[in-house]
NUNU-84082 format. One record per residue: x, y, z of N, C-alpha, C in turn. Coordinates in Angstrom, 2 decimals. Layout:
BEGIN
X | Y | Z | X | Y | Z | X | Y | Z .
...
//
This chain:
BEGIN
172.13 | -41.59 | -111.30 | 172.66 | -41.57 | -109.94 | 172.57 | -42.96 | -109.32 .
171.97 | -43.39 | -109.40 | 171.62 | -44.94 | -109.25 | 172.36 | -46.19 | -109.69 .
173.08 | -45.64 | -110.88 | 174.21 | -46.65 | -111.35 | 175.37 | -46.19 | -110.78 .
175.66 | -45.25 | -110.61 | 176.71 | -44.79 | -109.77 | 176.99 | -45.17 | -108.48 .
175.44 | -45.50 | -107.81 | 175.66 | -45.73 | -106.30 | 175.33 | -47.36 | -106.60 .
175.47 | -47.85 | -107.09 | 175.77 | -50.10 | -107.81 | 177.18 | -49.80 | -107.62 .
177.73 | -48.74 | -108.52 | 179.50 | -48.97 | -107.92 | 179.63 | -48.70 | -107.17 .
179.21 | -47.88 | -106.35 | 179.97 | -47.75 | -104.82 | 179.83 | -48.88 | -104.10 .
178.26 | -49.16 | -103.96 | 178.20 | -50.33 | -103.12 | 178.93 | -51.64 | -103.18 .
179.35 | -51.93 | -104.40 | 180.34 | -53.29 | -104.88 | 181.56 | -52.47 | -104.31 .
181.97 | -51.45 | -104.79 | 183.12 | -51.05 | -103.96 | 183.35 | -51.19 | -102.42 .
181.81 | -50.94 | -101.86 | 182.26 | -51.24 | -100.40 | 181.95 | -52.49 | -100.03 .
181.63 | -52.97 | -100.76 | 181.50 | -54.47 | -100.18 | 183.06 | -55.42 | -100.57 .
183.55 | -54.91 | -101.76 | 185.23 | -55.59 | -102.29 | 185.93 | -54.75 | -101.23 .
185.93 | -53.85 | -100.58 | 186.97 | -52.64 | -99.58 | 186.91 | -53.39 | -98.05 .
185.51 | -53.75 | -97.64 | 185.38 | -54.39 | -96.93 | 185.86 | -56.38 | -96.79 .
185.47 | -56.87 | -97.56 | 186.53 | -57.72 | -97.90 | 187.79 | -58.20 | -97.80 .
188.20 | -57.58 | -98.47 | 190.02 | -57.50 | -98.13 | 190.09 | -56.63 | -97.10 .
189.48 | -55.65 | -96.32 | 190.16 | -55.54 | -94.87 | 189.59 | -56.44 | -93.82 .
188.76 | -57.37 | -94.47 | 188.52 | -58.25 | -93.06 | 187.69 | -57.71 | -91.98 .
186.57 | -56.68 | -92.78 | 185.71 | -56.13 | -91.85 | 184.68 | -57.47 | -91.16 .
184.12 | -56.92 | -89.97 | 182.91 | -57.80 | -88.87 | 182.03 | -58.32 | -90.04 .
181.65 | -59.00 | -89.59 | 180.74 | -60.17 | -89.74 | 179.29 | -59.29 | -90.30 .
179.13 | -58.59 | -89.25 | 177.85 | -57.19 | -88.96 | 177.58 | -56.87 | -90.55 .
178.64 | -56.02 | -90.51 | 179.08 | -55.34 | -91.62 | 178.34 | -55.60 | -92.94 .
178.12 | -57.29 | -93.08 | 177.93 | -57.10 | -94.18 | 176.35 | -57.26 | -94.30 .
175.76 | -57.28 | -93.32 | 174.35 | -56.93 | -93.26 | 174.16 | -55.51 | -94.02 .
174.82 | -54.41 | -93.52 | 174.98 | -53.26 | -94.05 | 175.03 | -53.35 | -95.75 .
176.07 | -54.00 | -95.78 | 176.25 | -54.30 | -97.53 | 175.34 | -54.62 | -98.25 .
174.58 | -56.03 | -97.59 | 173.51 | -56.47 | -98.41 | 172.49 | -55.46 | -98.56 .
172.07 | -55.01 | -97.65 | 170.95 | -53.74 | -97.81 | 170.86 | -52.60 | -98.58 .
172.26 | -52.09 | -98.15 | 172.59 | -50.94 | -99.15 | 172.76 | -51.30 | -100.65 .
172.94 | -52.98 | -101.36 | 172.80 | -53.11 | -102.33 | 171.35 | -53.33 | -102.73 .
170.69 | -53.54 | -102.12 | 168.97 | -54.11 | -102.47 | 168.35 | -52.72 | -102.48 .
168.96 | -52.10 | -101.63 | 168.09 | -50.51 | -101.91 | 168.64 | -50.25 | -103.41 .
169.68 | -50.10 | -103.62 | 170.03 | -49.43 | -104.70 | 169.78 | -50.22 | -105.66 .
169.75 | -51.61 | -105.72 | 169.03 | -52.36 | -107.04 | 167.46 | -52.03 | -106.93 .
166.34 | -51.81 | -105.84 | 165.27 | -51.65 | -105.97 | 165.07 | -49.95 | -106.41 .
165.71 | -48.88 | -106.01 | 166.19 | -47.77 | -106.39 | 166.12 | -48.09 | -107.98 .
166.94 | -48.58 | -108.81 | 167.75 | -48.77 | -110.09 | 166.42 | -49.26 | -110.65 .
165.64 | -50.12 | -110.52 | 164.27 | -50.68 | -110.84 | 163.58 | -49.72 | -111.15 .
163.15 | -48.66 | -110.38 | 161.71 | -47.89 | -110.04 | 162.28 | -46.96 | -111.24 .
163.64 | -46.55 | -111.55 | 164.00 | -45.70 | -112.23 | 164.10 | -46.16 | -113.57 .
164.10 | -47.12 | -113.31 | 163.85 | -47.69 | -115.20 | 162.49 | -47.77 | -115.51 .
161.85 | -48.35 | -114.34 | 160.56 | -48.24 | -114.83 | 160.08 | -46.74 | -115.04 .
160.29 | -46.04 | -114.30 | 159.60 | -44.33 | -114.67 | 160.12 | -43.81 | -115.80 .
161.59 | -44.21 | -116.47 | 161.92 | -44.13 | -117.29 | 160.97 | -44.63 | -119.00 .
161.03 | -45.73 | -118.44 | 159.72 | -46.72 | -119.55 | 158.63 | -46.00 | -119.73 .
158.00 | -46.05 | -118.63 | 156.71 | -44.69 | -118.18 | 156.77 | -43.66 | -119.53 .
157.91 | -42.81 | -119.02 | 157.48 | -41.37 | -119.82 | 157.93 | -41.83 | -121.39 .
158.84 | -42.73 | -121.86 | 159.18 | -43.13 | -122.94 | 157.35 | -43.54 | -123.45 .
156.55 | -44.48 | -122.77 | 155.63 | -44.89 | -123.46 | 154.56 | -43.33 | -123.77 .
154.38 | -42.77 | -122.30 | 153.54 | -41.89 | -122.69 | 153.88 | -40.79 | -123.86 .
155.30 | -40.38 | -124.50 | 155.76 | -39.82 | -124.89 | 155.09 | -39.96 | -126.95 .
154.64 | -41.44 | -127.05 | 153.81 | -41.18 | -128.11 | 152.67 | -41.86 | -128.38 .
//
């Protein structure tokens, strides 16, 4: 779910873009991408996690 929401967010940040959204706006962008890259992190790591405990 997490890689899924990396494309959206590049999506709204290229959508925003070419319509020439506020300035504001892309405060929004940057954030919503740092969540979802720090999101994307925690999930690889828990991923790693159960892979190690697993043997």
């Amino acid at each position: 779910i997490a890689a899924l929401n990396l494309v959206l967010d590049f999506d709204f940040i290229e959508q925003g873009a070419e319509h020439g959204a506020p300035r504001y706006m892309e405060w929004y962008a940057a954030f919503g991408l740092m969540v979802t890259l720090v999101w994307l992190y925690l999930e690889i790591l828990r991923l790693l996690a159960k892979l190690q405990s697993r043997d």
